[in-house]
Backbone as ProteinMPNN parsed JSONL, in Angstrom:
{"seq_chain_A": "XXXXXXXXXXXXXXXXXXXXXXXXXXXXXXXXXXXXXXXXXXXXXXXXXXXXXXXXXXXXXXXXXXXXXXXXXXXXXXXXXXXXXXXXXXXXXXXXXXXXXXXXXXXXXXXXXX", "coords_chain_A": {"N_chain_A": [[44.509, 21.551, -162.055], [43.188, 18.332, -161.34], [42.649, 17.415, -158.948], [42.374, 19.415, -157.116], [41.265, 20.694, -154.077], [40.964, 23.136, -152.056], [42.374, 25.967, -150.773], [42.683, 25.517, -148.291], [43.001, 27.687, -146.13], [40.092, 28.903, -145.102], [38.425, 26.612, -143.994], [35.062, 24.814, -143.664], [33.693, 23.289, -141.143], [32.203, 20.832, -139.045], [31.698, 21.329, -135.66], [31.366, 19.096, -132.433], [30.129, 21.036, -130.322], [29.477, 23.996, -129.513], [31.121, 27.027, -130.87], [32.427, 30.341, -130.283], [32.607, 32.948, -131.978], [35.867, 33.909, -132.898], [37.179, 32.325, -131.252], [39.436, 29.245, -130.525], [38.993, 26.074, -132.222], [39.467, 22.807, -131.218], [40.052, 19.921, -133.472], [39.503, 16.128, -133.756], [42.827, 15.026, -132.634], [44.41, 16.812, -133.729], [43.637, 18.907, -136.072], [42.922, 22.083, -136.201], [41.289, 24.706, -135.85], [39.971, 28.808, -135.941], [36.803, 29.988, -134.928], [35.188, 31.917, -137.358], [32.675, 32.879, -137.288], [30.101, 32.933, -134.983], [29.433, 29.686, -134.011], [26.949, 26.774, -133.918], [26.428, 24.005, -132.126], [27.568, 21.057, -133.734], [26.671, 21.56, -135.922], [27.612, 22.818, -139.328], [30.231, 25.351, -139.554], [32.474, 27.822, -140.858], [35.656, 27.844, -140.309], [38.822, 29.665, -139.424], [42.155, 28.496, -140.974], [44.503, 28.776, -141.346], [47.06, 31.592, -140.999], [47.067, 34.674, -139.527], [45.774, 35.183, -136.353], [44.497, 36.995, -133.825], [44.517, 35.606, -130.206], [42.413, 33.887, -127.388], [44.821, 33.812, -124.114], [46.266, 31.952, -121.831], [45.472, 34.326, -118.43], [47.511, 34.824, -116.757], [50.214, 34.748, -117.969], [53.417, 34.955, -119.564], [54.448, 35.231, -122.231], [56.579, 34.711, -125.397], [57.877, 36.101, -128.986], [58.052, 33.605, -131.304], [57.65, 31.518, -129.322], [56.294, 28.216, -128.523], [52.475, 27.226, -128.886], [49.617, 26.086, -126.996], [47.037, 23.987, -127.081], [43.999, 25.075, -124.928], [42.007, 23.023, -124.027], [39.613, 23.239, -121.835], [39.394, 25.588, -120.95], [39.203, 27.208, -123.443], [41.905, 28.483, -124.534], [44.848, 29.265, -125.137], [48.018, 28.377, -123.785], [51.248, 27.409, -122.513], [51.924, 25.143, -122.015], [52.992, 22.055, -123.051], [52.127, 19.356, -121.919], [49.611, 17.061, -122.72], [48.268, 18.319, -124.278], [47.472, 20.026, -127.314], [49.578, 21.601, -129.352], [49.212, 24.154, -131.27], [50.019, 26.316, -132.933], [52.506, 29.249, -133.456], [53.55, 31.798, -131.581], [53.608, 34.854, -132.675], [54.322, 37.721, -131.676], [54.908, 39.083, -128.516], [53.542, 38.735, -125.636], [52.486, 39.747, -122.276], [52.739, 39.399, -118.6], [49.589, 40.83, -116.74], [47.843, 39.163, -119.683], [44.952, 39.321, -121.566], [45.013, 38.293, -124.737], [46.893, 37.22, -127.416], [48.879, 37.538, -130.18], [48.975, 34.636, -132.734], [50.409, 32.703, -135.369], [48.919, 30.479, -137.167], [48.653, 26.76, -137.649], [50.808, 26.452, -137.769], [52.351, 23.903, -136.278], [54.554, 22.387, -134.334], [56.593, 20.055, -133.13], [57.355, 19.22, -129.824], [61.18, 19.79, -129.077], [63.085, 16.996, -129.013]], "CA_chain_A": [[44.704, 20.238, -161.501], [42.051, 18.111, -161.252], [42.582, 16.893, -157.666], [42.537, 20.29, -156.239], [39.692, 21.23, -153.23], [41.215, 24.6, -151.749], [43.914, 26.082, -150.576], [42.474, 25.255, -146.875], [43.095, 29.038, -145.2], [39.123, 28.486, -144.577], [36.894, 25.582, -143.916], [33.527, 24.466, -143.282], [33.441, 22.426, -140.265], [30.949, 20.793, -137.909], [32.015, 20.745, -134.221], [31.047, 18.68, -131.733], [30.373, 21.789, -129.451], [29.442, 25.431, -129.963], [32.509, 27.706, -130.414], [32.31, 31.163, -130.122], [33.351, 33.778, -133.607], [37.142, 33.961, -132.666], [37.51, 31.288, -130.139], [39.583, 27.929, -131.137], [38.281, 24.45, -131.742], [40.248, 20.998, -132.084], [38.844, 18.381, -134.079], [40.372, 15.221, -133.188], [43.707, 15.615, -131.915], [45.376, 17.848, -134.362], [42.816, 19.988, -136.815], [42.639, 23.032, -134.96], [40.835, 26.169, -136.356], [39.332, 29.705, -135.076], [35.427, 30.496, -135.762], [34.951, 33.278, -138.028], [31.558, 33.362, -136.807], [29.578, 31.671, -134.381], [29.276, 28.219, -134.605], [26.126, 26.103, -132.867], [26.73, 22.588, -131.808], [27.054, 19.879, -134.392], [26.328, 22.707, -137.576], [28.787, 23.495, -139.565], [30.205, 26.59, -139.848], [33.775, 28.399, -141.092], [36.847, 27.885, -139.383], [40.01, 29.53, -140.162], [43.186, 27.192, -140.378], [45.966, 29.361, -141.564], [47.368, 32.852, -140.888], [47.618, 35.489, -137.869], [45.262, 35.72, -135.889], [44.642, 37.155, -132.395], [43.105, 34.497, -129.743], [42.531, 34.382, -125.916], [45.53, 32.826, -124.009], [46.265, 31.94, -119.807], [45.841, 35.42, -118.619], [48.446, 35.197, -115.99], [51.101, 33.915, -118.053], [54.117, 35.358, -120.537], [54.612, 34.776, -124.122], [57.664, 35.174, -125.913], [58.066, 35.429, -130.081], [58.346, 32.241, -131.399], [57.171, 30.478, -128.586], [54.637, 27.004, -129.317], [51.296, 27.541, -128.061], [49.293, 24.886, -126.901], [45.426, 24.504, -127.42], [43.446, 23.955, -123.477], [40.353, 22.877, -124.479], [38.688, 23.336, -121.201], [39.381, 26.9, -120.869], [39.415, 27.687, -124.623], [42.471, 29.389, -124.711], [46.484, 28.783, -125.327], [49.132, 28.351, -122.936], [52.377, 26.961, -123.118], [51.728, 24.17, -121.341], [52.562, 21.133, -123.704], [51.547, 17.893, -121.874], [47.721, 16.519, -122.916], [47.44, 19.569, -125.113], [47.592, 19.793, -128.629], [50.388, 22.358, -130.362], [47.886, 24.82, -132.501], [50.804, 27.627, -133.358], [53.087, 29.741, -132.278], [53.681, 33.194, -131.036], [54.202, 36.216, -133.644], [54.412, 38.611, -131.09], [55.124, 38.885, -127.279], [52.679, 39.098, -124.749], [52.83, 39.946, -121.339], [51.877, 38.617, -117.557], [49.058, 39.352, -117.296], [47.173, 39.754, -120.859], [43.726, 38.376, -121.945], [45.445, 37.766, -125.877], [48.337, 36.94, -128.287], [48.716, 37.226, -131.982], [49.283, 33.864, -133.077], [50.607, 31.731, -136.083], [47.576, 29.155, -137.102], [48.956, 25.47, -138.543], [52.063, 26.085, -136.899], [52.574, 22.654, -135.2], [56.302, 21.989, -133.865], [56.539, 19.137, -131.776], [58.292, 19.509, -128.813], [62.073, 19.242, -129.329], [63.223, 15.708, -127.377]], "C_chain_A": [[43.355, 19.686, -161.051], [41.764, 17.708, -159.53], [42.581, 18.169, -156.579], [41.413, 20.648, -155.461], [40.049, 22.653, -153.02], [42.064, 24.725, -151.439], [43.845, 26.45, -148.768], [42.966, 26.543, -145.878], [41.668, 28.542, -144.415], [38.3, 27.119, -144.801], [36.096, 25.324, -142.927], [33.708, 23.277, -142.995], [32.622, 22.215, -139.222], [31.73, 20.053, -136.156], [31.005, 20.352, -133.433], [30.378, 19.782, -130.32], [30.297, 23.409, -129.877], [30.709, 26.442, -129.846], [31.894, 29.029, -131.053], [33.138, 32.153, -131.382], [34.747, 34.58, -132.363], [38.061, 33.163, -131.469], [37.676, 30.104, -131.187], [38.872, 26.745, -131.003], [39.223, 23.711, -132.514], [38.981, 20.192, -132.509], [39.876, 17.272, -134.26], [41.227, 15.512, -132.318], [44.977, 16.518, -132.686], [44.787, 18.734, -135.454], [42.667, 21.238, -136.256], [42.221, 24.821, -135.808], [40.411, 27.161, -135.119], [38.441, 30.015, -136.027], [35.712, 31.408, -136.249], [33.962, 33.471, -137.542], [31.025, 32.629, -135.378], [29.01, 31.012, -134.599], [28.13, 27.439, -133.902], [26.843, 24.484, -133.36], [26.264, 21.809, -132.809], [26.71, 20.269, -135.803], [27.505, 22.978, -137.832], [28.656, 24.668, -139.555], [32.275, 26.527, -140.725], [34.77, 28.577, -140.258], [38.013, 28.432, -140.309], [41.077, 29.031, -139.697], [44.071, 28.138, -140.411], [45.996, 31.192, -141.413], [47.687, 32.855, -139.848], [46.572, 35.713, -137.48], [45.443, 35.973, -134.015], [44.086, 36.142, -131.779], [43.996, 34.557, -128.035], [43.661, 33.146, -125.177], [45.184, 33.096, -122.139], [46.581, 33.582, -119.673], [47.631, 35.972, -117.852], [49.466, 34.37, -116.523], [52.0, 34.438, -119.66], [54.33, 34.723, -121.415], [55.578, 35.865, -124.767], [57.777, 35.054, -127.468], [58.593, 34.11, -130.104], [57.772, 31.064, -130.609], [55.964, 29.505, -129.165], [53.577, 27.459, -128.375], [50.53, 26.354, -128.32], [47.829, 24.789, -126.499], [44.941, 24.011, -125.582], [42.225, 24.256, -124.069], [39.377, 23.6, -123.591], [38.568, 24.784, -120.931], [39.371, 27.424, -121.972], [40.304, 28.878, -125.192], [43.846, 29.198, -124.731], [47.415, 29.494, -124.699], [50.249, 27.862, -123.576], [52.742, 25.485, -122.504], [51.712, 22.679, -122.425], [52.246, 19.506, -123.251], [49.797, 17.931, -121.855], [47.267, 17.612, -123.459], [47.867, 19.138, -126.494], [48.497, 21.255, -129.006], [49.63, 22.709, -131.508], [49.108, 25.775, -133.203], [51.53, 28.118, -132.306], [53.066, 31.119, -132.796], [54.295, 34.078, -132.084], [54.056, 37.341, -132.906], [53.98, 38.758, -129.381], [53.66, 39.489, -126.628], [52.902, 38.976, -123.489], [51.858, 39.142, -120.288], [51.25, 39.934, -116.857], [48.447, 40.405, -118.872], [46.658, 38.251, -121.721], [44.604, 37.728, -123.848], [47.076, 37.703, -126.293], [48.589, 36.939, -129.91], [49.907, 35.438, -132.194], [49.34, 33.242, -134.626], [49.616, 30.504, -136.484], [49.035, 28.525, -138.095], [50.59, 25.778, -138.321], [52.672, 24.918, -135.861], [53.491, 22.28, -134.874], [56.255, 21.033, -132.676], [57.428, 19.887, -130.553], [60.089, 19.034, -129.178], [62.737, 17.5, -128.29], [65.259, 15.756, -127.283]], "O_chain_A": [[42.513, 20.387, -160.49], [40.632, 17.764, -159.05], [42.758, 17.974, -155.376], [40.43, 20.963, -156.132], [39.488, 23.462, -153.759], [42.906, 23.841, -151.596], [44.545, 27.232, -148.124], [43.328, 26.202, -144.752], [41.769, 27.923, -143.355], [37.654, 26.811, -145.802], [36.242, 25.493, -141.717], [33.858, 22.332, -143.769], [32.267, 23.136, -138.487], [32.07, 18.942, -135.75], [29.905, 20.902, -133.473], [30.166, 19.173, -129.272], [31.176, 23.889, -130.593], [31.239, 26.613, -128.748], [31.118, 29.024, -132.009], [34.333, 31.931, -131.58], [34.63, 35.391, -131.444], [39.185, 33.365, -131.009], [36.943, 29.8, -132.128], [38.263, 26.379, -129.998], [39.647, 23.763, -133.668], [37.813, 19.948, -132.208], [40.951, 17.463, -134.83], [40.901, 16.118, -131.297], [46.111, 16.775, -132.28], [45.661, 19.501, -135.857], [41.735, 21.072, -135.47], [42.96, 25.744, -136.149], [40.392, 26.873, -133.922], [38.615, 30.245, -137.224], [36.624, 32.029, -135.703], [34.026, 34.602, -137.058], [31.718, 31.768, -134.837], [28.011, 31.192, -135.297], [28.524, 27.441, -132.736], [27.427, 24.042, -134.349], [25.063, 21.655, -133.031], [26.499, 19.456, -136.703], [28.379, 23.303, -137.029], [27.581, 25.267, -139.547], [32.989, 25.561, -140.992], [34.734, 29.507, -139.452], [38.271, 28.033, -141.444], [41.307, 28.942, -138.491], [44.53, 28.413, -139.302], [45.036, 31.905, -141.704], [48.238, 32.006, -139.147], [46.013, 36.579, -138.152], [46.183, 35.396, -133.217], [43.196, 35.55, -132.391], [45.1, 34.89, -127.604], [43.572, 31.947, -125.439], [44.448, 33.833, -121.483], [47.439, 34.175, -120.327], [48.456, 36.842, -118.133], [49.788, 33.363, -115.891], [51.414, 34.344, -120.738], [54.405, 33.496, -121.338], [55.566, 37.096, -124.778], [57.809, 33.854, -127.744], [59.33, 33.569, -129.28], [57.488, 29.953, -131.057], [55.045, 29.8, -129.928], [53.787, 27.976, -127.278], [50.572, 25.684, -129.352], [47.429, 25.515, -125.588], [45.343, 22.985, -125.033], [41.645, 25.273, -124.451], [38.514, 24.356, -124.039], [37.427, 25.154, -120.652], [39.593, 28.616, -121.755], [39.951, 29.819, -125.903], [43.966, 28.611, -123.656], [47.701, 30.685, -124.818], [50.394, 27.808, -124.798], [53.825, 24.914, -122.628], [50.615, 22.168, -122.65], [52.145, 18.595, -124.074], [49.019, 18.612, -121.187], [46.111, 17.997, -123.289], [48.486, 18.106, -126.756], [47.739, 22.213, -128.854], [49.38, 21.986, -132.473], [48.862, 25.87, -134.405], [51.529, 27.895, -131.096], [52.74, 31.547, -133.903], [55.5, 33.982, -132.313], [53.534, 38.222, -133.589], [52.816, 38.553, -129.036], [52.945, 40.405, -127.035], [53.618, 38.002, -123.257], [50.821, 38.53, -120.543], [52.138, 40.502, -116.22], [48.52, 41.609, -119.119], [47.107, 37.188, -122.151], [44.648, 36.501, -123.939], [48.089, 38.03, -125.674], [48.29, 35.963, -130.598], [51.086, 35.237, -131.901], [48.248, 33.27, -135.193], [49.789, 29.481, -135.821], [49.898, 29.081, -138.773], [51.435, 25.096, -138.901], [53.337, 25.137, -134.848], [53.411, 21.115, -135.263], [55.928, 21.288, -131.517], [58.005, 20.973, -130.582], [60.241, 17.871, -129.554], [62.675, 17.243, -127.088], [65.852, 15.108, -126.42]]}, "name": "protein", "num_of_chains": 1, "seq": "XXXXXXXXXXXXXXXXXXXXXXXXXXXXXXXXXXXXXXXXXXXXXXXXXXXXXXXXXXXXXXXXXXXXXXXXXXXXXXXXXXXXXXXXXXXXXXXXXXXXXXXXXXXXXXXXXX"}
């Protein structure tokens, strides 16, 4: 197919902001990768969009399969907290209160039900 670029697991993106190899970054308000490497400010680098990976969430705070996880920028790390956050994925496996990670779902975005 001639219109094909990739099959978007990884891309090469330039953030606004240095992110750390396995720490998330939004771009806008819904792109949302984790470095593969580390990234300096404003350079691209490799983000991955899709799969499982592990990533750092609120430490003092339970996670249940399935659950949405919700990107906090300022702490670089996913809660469940969905107002003024962005919905990055959700939960493939429980985590406890407290505990620094979570295996998460990338490009998992589920709104909130209303």
């Amino acid at each position: 197919m001639e219109t094909y670029v990739s099959d978007g697991e990884c891309m090469t993106l330039t953030p606004a902001a240095a992110v750390v190899s396995g720490v998330g970054y939004l771009f806008g308000v819904a792109l949302f990768g984790v470095a593969v490497n580390d990234v300096v400010i404003s350079t691209p680098g490799v983000f991955q969009m899709k799969g499982v990976v592990t990533i750092g969430k609120t430490s003092a705070l339970a996670i249940s399969v399935g659950d949405r996880l919700f990107w906090d920028a300022t702490n670089k790390v996913v809660n469940k907290t969905s107002t003024a956050q962005q919905c990055v994925g959700i939960a493939v496996e429980a985590a406890a209160n407290p505990s620094a990670t979570v295996k998460m779902l990338l490009g998992s975005n589920l709104p909130v039900a209303t």
